[in-house]
N, C-alpha and C positions, 0 to 999 in steps of 0.2 A: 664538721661532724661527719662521721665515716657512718653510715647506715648500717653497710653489710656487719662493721664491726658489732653495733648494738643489737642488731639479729642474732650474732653470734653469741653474745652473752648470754640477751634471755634464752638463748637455744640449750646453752650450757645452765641455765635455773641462777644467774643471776638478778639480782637486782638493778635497775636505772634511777637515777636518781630523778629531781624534778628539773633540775637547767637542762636535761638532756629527753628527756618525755615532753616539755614545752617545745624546745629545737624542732625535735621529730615531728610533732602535729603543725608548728610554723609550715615547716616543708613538706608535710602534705599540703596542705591547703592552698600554699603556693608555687604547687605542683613539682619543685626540687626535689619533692620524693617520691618517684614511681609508685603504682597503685600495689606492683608485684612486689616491690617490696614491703609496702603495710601489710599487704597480705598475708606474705613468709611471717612479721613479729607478730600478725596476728595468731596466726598457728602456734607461734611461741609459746605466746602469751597461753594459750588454749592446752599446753603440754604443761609447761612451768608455773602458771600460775603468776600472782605477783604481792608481793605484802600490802599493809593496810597504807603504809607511807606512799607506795607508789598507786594501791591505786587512786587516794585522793589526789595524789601531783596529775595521773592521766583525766581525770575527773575535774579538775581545774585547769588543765590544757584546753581542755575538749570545750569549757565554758568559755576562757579567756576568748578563743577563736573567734566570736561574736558579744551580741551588744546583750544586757540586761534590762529587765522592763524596770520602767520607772513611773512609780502611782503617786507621785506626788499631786495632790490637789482631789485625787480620788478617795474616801475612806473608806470605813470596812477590812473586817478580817480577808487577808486573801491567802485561799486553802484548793489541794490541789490531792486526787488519787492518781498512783499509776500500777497497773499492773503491767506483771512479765508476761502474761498473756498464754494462748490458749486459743481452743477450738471452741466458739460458738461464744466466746465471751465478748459480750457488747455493752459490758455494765457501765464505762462510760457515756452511751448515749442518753442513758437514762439518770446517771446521777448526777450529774453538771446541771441540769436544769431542773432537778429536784433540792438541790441544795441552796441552788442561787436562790429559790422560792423562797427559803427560810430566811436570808438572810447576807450569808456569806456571801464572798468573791470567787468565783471560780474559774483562772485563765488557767486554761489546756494545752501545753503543746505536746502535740501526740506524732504517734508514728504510721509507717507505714507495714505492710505485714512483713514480720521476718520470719524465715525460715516456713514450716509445717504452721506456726501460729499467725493470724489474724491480724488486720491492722486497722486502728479507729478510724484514721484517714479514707482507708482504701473504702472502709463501712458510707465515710460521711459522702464521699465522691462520687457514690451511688444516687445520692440523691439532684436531681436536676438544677445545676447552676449552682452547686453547693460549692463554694470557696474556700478552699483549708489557707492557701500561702497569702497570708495575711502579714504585714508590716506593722512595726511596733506602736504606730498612731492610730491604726484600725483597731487592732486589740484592743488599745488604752478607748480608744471610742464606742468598741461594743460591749467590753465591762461595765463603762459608767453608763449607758444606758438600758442595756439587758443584764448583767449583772452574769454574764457567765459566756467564754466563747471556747469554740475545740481548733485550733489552727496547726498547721506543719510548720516543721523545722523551719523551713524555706533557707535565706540564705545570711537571715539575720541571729537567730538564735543556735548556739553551738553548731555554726557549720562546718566545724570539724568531724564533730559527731556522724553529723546528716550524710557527708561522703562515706566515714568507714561504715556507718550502720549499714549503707546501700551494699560496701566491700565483701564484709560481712556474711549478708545473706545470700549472698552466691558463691561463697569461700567455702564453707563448714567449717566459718571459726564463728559462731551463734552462742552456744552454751558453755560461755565462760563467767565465771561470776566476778570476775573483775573487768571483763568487757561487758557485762550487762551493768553491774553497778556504776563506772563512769558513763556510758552513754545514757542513762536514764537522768543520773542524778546530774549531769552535766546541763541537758536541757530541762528538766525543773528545779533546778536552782538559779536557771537563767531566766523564771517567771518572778520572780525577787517576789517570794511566796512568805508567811508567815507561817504556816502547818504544812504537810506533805505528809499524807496514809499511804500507806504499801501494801498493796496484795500479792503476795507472793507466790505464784504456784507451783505445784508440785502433779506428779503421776505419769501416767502413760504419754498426756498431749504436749507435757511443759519441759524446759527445759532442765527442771531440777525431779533427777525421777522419784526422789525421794523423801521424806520432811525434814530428815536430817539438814542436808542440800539448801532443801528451801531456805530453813530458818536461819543458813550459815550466810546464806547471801541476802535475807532480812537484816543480819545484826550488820554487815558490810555497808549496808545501803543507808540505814540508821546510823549507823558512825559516822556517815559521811556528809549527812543533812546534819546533824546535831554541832558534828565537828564547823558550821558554817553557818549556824543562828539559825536554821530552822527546824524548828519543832518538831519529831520525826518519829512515826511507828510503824510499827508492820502486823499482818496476818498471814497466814499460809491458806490457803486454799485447794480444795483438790482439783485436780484436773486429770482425773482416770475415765473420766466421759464427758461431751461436750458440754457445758453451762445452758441451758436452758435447750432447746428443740433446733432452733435455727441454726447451719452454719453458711456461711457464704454473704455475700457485702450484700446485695439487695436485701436478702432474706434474713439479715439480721437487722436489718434496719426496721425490717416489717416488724419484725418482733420485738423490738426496742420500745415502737411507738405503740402496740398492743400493752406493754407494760407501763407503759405511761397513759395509758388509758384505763389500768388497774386489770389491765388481766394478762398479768406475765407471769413465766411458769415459776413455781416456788422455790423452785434451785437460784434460780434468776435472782430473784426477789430477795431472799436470805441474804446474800452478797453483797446489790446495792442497799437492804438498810445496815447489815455490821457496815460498811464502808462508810456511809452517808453519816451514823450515827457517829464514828470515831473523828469526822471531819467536823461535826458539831461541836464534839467537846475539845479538838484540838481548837477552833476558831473561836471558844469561847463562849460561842452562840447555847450550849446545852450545859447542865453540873453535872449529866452524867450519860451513860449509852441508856441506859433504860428511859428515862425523859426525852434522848434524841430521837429515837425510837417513835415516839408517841406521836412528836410534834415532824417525822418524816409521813407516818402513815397515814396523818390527818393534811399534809397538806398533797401526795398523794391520789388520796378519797376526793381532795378539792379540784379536781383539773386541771389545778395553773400549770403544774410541771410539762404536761405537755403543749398546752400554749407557749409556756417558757422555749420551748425547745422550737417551735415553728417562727417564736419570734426571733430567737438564733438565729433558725433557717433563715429566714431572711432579710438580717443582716449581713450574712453572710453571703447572699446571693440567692439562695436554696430555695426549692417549693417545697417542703418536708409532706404537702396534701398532697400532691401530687402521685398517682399510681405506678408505683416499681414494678417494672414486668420481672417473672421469674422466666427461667428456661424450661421445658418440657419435664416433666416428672413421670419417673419410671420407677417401680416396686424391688427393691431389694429382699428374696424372701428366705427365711430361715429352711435351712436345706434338712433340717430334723427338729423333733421338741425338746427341749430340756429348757435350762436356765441360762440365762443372760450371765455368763460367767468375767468375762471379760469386756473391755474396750479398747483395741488400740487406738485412742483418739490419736495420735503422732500420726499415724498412716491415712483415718481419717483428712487430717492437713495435707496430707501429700495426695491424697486422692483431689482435695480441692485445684489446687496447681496445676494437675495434669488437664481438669479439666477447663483450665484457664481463667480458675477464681484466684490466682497466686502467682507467683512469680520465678521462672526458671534462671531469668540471665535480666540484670540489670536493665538492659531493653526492653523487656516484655510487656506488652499493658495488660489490663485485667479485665476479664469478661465480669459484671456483675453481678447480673442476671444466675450463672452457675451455683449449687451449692449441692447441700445434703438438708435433709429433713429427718429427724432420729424418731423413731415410732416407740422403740423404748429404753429405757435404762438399765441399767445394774442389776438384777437378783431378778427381773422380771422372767416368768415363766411363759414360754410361748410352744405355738404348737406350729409340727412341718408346715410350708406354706406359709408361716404368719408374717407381714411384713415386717421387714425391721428396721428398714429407714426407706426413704425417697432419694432418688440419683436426680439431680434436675443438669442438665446435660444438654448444654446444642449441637453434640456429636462428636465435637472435639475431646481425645483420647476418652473417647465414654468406656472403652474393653477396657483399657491399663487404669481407669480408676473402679471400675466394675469389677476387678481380678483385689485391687487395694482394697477396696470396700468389704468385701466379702471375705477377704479373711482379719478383717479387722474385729469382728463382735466372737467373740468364741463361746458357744452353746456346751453344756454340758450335763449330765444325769442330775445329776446334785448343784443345790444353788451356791453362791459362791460364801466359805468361811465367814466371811467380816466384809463388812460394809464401811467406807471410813468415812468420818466424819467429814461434813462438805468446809466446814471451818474448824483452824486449829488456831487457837490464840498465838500473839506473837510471844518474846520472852516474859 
């Protein structure tokens, strides 16, 4: 297999087929193929694009790499959401163990943050003695007894995946929709699921800035679960300001377990029930969203879900009681009055990073503690002086994300045209 030549193709907007997309991730993974050079097809790939044929062939590479779960002797519907993610979006914490209450099965394997957006891992690893790299005997052992776990890639499921994701996010080759649809659908098809919900998003934070975008790499991600037996929808979601108030690994955690306690913000909350509710009726468990609906908010109202989630925690290792320190909090304040015209949530993300809740180079580790706290959203009218989020900061690049922060919200005389809707159904 000549590498450089198959660089050179997709560089030229050819096509690979699948015996030569399989080769290629064989030899990464068994290191015959330099990082630099994944890197350069990744870039390719990110100019060129790739059809529906190749991205299932890379999307089937990226699974074959590793092993698939297997529930034999376990029953129950097993259903699974992922989103492409986002500033402040933690809806995974809360709807694994709001789902598993109902019913269902719910194994997770999640990631770690890429790029400007967030990662469930990096959220969960916050938590004291919290264990994401989990082996495929632990999983099969903490679904049949809790009935829901959130674990990493580690080195069993699509670890193909798990090296270029890591490539990736230090490349600025991130938002491509045929490198987001194989590496997601790669490891949740390797949870050998029967339903899979897609939150798709879109706006200033996500990687599809558009809804067009969004719902093109929905229907991509959807061909690619359907085309392999499982049962596969999507939604689009906006992401032109962070998902609920928190952003940053402790301080989404806090605010996770607040909504599992019934008091998470309604942006929040609207998301995990369309989500929760669409995973009901794929799992068979509801006849419809509006019943799913009823019987999420009553079990909710009940507690369990977040007991569910501490009893994770500690099977997992975790203290989920246990108190998450934040970093120091300091006043971001609007430099004039008008309307909350804007958000660059994207920048937002990168202000995270700098201040070491994110990842610049492969090596980095993650402060937890760091984040932002948002005082308000979209159309809100405020006056000079008023704060408009919380910098939480242990000093690390506190100016270069205090300079990013601050031209991230744009004020203006007049409130903003159109407000978009926070969900947009899928096809």
């Amino acid at each position: 297999m000549n590498v450089t030549r198959l660089i050179q193709r997709k560089r030229d907007g050819e096509a690979l087929d699948a015996a030569e997309l399989s080769a290629l991730i064989e030899g990464y993974v068994a290191g015959a193929v330099p990082a630099y050079q994944m890197a350069a097809l990744a870039m390719a790939i990110c100019f060129q694009g790739m059809d529906d044929a190749e991205t299932t062939a890379l999307t089937m590479a990226l699974m074959a790499s590793g092993e698939r779960l297997d529930w034999e002797g376990i029953d129950g519907p097993r259903v699974d959401k992922h989103s492409t993610g986002g500033q402040g979006d933690k809806v995974s914490l809360v709807l694994a163990p709001l789902v598993a209450c109902c019913g269902p099965r719910v194994p997770m394997v999640a990631g770690r943050g890429l790029g400007p957006t967030g990662g469930t891992i990096d959220k969960l690893e916050s938590i004291p003695g919290f264990r994401t790299g989990l082996g495929a005997a632990e999983i099969r052992r903490i679904i049949a007894g809790v009935g829901c776990v959130i674990a990493s890639q580690g080195g069993e499921f699509a670890p193909a995946d798990g090296k270029l994701y890591a490539l990736r996010d230090v490349t600025a080759t991130v938002a491509s929709a045929p490198l987001i649809t194989a590496s997601i659908m790669s490891k949740k098809l390797a949870e050998g699921l029967d339903a899979l919900v897609l939150d798709i998003k879109w706006g200033s934070g996500a990687f599809m800035k558009d809804i067009e975008s969004a719902r093109s790499l929905g229907a991509s991600m959807d061909a690619v679960g359907e085309s392999m037996g499982v049962k596969t929808s999507f939604l689009v979601s906006d992401m032109n300001q962070p998902l609920g108030r928190a952003v940053g690994n402790a301080n989404e955690v806090r605010e996770a377990l607040a909504a599992l306690a019934g008091e998470g913000p309604a942006d929040l909350m609207e998301v995990v029930y369309e989500l929760g509710a669409r995973m009901l009726v794929a799992a068979g468990h509801s006849e419809d969203t509006i019943s799913a609906r009823t019987t999420l908010e009553g079990e909710l109202a009940s507690g369990r879900p977040l007991e569910k989630f501490r009893e994770m925690a500690r099977a997992q290792g975790g203290d989920a009681e246990a108190e998450l320190e934040l970093a120091p909090a300091s006043e971001v304040k609007a430099a004039r009055a008008g309307y909350v015209s804007a958000i660059d949530s994207e920048a937002l993300g990168y202000a995270l990073i700098v201040l070491g809740g994110g990842r610049r180079s492969l090596e980095d580790t993650i402060d937890p503690s760091v984040g932002l706290q948002m005082r308000v959203r979209l159309g809100d009218e405020v006056d000079e002086g008023q704060p408009l989020l919380d910098l939480l900061s242990n000093g690390k690049g506190h100016d270069e994300a205090l300079a990013l922060v601050g031209g991230a919200i744009s004020i203006t005389d007049e409130p903003p045209v159109e407000l978009h809707a926070l969900i947009t159904a899928g096809p």
